[in-house]
N, CA, C and O atoms as a Tripos MOL2 file, in Angstrom:
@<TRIPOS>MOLECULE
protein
  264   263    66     0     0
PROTEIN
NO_CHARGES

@<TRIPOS>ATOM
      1 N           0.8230   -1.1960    0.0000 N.3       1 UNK1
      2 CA          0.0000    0.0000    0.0000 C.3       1 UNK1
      3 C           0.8630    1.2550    0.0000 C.2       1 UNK1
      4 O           0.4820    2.2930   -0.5400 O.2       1 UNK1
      5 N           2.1240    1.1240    0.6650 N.am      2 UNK2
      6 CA          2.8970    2.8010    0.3210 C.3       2 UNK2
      7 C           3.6660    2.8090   -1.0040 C.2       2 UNK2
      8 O           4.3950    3.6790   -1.4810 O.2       2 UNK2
      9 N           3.2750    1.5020   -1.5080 N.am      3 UNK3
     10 CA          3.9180    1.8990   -3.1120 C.3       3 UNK3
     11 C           3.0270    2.2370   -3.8570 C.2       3 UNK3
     12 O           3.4470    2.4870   -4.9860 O.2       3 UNK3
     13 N           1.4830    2.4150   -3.6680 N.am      4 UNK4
     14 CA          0.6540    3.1620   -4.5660 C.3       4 UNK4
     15 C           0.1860    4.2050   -3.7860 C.2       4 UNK4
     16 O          -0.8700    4.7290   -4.1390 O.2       4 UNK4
     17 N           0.9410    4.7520   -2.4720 N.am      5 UNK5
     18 CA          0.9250    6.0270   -2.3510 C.3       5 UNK5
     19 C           2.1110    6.8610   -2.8040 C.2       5 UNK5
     20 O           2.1530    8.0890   -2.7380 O.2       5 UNK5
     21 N           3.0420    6.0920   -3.2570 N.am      6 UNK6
     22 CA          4.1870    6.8850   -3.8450 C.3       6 UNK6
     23 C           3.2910    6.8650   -5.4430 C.2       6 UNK6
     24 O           3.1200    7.8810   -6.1170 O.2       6 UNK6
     25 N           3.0530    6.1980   -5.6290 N.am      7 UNK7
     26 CA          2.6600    5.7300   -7.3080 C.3       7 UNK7
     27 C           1.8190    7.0570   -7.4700 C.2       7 UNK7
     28 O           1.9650    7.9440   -8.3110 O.2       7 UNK7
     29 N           0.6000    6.9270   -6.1100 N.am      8 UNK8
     30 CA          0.2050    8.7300   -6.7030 C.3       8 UNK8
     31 C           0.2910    9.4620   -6.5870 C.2       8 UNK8
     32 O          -0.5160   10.2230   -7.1200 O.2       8 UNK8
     33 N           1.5120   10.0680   -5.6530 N.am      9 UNK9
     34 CA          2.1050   11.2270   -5.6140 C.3       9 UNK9
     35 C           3.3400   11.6340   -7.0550 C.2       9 UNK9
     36 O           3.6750   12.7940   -7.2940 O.2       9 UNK9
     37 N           3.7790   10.6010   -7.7390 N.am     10 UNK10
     38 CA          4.4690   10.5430   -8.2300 C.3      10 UNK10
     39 C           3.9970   10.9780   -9.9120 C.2      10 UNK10
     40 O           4.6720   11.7020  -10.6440 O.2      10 UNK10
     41 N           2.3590   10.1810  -10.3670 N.am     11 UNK11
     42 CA          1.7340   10.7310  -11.1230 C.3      11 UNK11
     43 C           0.5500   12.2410  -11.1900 C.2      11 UNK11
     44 O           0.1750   13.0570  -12.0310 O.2      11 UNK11
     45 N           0.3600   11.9920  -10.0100 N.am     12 UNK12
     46 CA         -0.2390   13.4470   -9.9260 C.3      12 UNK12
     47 C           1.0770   14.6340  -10.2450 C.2      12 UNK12
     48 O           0.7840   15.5150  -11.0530 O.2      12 UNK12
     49 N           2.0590   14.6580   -9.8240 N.am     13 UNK13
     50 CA          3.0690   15.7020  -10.4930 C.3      13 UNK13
     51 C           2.8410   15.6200  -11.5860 C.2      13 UNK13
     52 O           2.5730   16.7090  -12.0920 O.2      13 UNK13
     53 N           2.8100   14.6050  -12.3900 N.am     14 UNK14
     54 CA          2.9430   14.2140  -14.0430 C.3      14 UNK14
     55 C           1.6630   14.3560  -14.4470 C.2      14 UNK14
     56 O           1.4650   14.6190  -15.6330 O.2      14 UNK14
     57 N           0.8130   14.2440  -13.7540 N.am     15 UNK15
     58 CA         -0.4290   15.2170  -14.9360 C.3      15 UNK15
     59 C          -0.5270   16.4050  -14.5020 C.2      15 UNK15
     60 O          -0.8690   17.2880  -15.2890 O.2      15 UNK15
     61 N          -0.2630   16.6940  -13.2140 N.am     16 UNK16
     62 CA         -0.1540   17.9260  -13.3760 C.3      16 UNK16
     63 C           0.6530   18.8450  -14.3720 C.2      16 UNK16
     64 O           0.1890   19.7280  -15.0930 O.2      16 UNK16
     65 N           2.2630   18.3490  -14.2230 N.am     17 UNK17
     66 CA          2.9040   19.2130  -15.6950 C.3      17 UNK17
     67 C           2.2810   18.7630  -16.9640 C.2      17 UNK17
     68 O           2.7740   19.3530  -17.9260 O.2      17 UNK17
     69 N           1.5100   18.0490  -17.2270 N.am     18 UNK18
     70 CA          0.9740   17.7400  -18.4740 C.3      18 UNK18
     71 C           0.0530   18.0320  -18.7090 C.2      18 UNK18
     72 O          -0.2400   17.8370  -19.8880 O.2      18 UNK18
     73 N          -0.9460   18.6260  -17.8950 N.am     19 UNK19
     74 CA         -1.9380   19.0060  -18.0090 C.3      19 UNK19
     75 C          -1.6770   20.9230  -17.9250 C.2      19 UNK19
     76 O          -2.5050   21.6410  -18.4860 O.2      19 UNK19
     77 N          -0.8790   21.3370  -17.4330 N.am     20 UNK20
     78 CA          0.0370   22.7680  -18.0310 C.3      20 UNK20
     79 C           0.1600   23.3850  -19.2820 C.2      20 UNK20
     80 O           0.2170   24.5550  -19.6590 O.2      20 UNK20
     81 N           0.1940   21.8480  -20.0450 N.am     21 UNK21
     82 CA          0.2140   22.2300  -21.3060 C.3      21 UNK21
     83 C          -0.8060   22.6920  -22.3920 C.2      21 UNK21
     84 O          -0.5210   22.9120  -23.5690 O.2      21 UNK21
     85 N          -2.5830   22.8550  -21.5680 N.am     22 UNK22
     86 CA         -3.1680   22.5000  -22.4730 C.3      22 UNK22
     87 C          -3.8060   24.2180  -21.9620 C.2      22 UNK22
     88 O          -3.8080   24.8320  -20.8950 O.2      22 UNK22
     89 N          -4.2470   24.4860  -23.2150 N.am     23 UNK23
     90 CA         -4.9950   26.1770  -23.0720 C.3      23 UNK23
     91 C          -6.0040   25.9100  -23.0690 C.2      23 UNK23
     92 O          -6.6130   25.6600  -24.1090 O.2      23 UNK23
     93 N          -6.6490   25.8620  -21.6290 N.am     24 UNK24
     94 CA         -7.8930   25.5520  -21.2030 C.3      24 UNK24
     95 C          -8.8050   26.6720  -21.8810 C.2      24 UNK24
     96 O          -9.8910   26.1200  -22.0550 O.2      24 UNK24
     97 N          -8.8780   27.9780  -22.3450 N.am     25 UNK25
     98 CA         -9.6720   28.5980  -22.4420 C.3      25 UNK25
     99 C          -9.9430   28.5770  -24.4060 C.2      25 UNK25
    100 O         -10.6340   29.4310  -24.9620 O.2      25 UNK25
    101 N          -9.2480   27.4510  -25.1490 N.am     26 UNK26
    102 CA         -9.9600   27.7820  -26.1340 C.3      26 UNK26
    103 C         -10.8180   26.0950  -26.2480 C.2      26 UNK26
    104 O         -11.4160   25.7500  -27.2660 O.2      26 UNK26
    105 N         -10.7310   25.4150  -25.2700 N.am     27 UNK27
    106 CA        -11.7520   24.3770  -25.0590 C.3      27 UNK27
    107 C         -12.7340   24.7540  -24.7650 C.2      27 UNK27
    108 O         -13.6980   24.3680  -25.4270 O.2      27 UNK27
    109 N         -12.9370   25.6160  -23.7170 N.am     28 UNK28
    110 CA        -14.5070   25.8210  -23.1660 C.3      28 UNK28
    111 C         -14.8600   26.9330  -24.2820 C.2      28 UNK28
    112 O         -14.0540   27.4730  -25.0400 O.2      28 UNK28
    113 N         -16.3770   27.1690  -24.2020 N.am     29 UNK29
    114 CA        -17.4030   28.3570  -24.9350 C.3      29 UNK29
    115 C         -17.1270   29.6940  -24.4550 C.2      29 UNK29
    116 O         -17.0710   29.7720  -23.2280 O.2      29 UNK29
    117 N         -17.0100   30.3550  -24.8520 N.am     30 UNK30
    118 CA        -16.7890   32.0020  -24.8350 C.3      30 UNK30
    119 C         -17.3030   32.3820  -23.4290 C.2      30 UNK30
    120 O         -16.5000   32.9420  -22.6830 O.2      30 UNK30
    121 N         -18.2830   32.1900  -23.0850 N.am     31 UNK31
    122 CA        -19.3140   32.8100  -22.3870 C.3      31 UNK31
    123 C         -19.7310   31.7700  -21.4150 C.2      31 UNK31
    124 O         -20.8920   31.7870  -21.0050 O.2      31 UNK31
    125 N         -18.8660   30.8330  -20.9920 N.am     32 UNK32
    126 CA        -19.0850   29.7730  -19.7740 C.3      32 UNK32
    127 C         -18.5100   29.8020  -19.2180 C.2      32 UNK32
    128 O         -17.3120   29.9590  -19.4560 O.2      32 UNK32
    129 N         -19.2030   29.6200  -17.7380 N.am     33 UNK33
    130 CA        -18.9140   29.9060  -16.5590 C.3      33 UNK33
    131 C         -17.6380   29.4970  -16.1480 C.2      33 UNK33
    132 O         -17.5000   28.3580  -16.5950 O.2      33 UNK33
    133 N         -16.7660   29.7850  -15.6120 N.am     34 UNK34
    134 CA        -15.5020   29.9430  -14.6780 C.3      34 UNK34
    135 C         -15.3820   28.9540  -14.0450 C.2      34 UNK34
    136 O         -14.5020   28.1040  -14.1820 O.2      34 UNK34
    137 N         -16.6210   28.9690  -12.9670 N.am     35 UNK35
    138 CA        -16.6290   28.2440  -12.1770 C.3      35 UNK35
    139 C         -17.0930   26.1730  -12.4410 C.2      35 UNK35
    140 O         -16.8850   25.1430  -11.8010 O.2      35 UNK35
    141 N         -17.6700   26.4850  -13.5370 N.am     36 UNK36
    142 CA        -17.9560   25.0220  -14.3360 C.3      36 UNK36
    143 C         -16.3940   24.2580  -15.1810 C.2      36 UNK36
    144 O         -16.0190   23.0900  -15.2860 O.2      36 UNK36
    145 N         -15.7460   25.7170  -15.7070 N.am     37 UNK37
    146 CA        -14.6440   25.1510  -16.2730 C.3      37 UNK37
    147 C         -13.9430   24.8910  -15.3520 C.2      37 UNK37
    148 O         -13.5360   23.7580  -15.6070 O.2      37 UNK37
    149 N         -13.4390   25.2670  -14.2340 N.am     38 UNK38
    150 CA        -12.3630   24.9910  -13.1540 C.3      38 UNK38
    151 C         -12.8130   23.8750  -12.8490 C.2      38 UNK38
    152 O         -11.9280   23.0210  -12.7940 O.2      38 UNK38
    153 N         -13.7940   23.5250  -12.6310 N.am     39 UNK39
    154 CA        -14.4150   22.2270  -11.4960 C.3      39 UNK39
    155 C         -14.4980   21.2760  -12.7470 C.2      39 UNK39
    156 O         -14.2420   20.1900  -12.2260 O.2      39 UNK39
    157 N         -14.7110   21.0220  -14.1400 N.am     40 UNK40
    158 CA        -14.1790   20.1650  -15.2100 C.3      40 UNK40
    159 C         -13.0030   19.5210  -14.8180 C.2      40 UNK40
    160 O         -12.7260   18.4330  -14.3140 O.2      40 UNK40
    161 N         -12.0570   21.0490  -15.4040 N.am     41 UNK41
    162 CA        -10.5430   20.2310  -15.4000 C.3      41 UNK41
    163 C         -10.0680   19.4690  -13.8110 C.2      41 UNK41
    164 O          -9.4530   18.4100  -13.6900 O.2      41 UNK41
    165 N         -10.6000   20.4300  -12.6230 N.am     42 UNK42
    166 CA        -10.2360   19.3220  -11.6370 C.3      42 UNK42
    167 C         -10.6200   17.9750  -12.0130 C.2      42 UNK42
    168 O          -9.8370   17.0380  -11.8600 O.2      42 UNK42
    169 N         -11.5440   17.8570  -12.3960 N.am     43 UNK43
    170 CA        -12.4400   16.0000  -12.2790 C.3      43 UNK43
    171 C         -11.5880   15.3790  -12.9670 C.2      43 UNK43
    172 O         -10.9410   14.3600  -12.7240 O.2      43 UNK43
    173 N         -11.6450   16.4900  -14.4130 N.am     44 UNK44
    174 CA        -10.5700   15.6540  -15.1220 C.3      44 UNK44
    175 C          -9.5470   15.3580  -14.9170 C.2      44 UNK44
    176 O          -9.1960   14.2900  -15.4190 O.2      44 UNK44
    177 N          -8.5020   16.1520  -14.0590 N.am     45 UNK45
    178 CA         -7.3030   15.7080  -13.5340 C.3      45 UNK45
    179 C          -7.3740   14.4530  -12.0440 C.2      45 UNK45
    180 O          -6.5160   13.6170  -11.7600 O.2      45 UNK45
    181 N          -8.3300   14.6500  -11.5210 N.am     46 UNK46
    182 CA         -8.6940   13.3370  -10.9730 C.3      46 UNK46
    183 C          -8.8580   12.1770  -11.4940 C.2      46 UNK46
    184 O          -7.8900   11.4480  -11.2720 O.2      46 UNK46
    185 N          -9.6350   11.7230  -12.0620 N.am     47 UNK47
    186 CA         -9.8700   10.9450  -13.4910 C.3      47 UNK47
    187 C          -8.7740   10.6260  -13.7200 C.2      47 UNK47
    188 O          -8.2530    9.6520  -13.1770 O.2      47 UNK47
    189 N          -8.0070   11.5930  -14.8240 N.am     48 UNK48
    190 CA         -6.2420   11.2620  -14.9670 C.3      48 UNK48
    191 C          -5.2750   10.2760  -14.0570 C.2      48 UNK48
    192 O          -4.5360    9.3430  -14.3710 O.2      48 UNK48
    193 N          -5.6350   10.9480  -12.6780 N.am     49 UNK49
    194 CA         -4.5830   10.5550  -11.8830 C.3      49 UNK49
    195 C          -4.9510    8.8850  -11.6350 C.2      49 UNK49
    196 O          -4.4410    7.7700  -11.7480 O.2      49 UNK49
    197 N          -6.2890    9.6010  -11.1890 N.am     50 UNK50
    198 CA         -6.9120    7.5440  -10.8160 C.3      50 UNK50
    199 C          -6.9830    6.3490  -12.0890 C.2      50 UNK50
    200 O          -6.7720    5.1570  -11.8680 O.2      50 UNK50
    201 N          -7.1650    6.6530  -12.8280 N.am     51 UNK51
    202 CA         -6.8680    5.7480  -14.0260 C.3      51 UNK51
    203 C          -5.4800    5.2340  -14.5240 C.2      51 UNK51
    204 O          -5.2850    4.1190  -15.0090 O.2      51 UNK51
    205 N          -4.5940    6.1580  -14.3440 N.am     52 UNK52
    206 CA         -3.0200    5.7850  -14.5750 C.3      52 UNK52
    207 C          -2.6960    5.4270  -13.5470 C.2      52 UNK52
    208 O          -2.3250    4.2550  -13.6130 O.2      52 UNK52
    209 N          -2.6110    5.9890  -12.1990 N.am     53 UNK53
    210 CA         -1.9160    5.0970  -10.9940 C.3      53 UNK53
    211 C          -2.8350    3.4800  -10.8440 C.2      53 UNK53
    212 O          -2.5110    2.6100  -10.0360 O.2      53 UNK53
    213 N          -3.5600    3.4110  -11.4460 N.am     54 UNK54
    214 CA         -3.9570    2.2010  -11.0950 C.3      54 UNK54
    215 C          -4.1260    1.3640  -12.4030 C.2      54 UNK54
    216 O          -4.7030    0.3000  -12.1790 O.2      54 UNK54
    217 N          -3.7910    1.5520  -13.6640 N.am     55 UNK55
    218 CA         -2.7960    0.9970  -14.3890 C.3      55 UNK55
    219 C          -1.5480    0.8730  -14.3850 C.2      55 UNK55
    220 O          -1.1260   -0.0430  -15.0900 O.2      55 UNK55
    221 N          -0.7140    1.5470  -13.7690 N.am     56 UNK56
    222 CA          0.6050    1.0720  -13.8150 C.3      56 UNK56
    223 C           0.6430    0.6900  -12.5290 C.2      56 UNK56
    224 O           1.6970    1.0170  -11.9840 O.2      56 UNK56
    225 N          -0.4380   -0.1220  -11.5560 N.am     57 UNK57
    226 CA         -0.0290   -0.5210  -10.1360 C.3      57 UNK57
    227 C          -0.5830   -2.2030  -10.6700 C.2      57 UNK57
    228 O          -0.1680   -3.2670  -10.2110 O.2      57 UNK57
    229 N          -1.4170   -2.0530  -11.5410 N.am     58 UNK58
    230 CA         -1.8200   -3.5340  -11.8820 C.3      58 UNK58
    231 C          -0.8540   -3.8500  -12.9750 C.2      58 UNK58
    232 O          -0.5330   -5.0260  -13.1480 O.2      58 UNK58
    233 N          -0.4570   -3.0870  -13.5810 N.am     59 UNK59
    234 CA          1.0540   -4.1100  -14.2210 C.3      59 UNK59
    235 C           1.9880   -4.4310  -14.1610 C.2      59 UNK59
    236 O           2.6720   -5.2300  -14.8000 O.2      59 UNK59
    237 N           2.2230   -3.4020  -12.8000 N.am     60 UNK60
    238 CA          3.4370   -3.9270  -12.2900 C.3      60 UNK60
    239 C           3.6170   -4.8500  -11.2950 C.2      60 UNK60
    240 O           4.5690   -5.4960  -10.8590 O.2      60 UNK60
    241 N           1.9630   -4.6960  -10.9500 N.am     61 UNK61
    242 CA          1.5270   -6.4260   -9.9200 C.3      61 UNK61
    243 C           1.7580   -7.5500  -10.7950 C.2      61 UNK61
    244 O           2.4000   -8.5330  -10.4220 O.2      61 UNK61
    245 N           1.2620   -7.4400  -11.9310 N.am     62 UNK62
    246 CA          0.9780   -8.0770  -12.6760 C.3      62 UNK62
    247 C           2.0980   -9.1540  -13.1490 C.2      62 UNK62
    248 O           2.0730  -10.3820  -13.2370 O.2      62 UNK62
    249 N           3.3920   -7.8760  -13.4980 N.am     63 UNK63
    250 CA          4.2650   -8.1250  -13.9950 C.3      63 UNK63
    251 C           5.4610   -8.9090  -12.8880 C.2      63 UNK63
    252 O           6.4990   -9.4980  -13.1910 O.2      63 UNK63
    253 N           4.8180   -8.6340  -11.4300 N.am     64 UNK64
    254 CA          5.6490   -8.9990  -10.2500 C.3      64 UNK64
    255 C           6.6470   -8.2870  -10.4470 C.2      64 UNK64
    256 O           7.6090   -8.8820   -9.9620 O.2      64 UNK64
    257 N           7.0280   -7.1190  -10.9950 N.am     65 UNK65
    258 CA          8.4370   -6.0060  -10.3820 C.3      65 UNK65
    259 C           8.7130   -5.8150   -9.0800 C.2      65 UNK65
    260 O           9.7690   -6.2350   -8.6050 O.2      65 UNK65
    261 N           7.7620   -5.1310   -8.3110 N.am     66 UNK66
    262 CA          7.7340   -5.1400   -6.6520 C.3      66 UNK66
    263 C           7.4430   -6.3300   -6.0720 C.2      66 UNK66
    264 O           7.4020   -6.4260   -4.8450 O.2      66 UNK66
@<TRIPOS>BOND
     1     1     2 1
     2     2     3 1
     3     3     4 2
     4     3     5 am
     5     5     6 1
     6     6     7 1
     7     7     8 2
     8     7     9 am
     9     9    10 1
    10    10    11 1
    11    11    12 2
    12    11    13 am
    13    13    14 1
    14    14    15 1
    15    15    16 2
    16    15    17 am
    17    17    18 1
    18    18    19 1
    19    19    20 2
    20    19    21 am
    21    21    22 1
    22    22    23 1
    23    23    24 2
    24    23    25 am
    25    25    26 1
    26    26    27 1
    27    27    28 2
    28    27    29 am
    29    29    30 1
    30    30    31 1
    31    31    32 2
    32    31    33 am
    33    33    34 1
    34    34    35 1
    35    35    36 2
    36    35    37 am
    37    37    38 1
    38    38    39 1
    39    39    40 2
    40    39    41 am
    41    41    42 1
    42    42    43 1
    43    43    44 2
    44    43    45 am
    45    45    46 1
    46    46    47 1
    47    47    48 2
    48    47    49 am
    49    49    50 1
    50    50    51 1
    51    51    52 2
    52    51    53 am
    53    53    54 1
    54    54    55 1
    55    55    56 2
    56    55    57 am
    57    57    58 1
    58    58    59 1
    59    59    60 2
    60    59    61 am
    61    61    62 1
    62    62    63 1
    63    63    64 2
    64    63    65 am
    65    65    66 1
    66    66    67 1
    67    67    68 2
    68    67    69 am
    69    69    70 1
    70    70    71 1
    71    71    72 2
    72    71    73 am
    73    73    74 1
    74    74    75 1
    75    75    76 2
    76    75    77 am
    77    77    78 1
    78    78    79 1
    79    79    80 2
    80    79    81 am
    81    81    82 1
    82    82    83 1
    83    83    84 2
    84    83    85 am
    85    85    86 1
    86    86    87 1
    87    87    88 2
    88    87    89 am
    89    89    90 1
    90    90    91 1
    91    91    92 2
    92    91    93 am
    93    93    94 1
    94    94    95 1
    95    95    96 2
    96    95    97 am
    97    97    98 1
    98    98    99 1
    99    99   100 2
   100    99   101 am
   101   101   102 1
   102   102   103 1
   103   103   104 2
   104   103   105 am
   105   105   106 1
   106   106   107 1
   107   107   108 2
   108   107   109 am
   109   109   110 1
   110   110   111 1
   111   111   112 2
   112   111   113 am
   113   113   114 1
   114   114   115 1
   115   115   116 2
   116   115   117 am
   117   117   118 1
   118   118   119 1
   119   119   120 2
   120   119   121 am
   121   121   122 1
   122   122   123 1
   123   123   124 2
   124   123   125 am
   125   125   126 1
   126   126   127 1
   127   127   128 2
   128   127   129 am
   129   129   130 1
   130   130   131 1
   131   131   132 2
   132   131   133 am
   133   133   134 1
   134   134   135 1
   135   135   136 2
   136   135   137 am
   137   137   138 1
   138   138   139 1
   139   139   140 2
   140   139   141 am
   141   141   142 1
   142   142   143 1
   143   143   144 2
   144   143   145 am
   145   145   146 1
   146   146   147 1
   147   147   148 2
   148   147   149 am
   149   149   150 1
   150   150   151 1
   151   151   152 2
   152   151   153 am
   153   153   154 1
   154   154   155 1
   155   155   156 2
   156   155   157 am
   157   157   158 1
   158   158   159 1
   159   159   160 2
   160   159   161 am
   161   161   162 1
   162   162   163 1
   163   163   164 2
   164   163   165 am
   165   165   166 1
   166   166   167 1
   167   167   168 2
   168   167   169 am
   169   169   170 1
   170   170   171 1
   171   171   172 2
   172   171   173 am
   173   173   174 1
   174   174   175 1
   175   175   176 2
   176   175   177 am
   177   177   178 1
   178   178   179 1
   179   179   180 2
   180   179   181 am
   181   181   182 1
   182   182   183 1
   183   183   184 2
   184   183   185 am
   185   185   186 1
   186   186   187 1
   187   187   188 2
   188   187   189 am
   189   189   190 1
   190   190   191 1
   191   191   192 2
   192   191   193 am
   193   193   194 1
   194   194   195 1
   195   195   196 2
   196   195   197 am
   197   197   198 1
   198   198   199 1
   199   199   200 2
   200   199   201 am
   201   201   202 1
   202   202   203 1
   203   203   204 2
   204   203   205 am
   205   205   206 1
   206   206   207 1
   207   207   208 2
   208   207   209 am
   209   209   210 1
   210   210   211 1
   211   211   212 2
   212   211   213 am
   213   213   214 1
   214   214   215 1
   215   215   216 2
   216   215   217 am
   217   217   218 1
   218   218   219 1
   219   219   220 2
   220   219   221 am
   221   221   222 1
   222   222   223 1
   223   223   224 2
   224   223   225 am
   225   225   226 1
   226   226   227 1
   227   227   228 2
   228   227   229 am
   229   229   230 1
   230   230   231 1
   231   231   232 2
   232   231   233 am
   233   233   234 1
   234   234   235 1
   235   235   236 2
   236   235   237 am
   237   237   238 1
   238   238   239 1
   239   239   240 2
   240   239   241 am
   241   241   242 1
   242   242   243 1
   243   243   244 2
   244   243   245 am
   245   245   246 1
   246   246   247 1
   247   247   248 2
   248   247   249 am
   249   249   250 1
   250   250   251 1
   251   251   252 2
   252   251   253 am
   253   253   254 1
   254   254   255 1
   255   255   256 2
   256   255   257 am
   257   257   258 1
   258   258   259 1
   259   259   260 2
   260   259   261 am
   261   261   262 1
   262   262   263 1
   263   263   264 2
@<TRIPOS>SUBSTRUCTURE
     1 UNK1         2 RESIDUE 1 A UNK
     2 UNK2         6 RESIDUE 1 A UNK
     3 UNK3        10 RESIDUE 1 A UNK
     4 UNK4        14 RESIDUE 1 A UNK
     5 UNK5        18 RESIDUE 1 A UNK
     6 UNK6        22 RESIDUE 1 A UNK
     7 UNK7        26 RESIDUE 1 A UNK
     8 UNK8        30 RESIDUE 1 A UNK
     9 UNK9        34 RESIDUE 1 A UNK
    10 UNK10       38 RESIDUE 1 A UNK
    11 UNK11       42 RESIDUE 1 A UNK
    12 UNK12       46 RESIDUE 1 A UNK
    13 UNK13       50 RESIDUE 1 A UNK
    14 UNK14       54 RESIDUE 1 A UNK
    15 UNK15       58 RESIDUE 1 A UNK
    16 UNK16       62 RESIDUE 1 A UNK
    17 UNK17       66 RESIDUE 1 A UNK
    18 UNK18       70 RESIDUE 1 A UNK
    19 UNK19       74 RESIDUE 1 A UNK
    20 UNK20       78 RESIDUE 1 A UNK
    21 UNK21       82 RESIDUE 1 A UNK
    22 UNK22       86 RESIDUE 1 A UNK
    23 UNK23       90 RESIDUE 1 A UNK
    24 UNK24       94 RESIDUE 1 A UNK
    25 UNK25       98 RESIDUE 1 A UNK
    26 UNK26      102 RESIDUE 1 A UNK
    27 UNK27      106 RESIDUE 1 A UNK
    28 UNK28      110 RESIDUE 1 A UNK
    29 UNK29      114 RESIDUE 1 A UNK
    30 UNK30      118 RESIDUE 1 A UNK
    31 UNK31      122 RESIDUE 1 A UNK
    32 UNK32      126 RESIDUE 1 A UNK
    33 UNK33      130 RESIDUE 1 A UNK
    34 UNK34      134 RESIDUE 1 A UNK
    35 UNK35      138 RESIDUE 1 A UNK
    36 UNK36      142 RESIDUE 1 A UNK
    37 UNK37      146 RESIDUE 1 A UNK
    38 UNK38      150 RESIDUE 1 A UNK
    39 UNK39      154 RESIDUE 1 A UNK
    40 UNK40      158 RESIDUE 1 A UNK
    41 UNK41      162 RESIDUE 1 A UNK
    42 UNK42      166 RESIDUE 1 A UNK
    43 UNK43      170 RESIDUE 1 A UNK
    44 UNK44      174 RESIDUE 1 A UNK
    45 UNK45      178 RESIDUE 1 A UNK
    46 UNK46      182 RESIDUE 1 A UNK
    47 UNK47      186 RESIDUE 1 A UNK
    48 UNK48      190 RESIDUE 1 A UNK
    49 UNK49      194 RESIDUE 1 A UNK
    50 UNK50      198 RESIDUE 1 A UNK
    51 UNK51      202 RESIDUE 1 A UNK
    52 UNK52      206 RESIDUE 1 A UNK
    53 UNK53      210 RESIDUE 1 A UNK
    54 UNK54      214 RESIDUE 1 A UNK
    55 UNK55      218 RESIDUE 1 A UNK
    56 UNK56      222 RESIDUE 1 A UNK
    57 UNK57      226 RESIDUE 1 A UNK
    58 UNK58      230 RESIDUE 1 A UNK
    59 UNK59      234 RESIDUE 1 A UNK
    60 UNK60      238 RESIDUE 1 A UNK
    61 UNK61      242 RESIDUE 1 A UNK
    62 UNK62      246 RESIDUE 1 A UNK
    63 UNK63      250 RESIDUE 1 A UNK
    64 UNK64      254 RESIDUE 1 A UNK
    65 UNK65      258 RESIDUE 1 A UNK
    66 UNK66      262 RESIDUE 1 A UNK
């Protein structure tokens, strides 16, 4: 269990800089709310994080590395 708390501290940095990259404001509509777009990309960076740390925790179970 503290290797998939390193696992998501380790990918949350990594979507976070990757998610840096993206110009959130020509995704959303001109004229939508602030507060809907902020609370998107959080989910989505949640989403992100939980889907990859727990693919690379089942393949590397998988794979028996640890």
């Amino acid at each position: 269990m503290y290797f998939k708390f390193i696992l998501y501290f380790a990918v949350t940095i990594l979507v976070i800089w990757a998610m840096d990259s993206i110009n959130i404001n020509q995704i959303f509509k001109k004229n939508a709310n602030p507060i809907q777009a902020r609370l998107f990309y959080f989910f989505l960076g949640l989403s992100m994080i939980y889907l990859i740390t727990n693919f690379l925790y089942d393949l590397l179970s998988c794979t028996k590395i640890f």
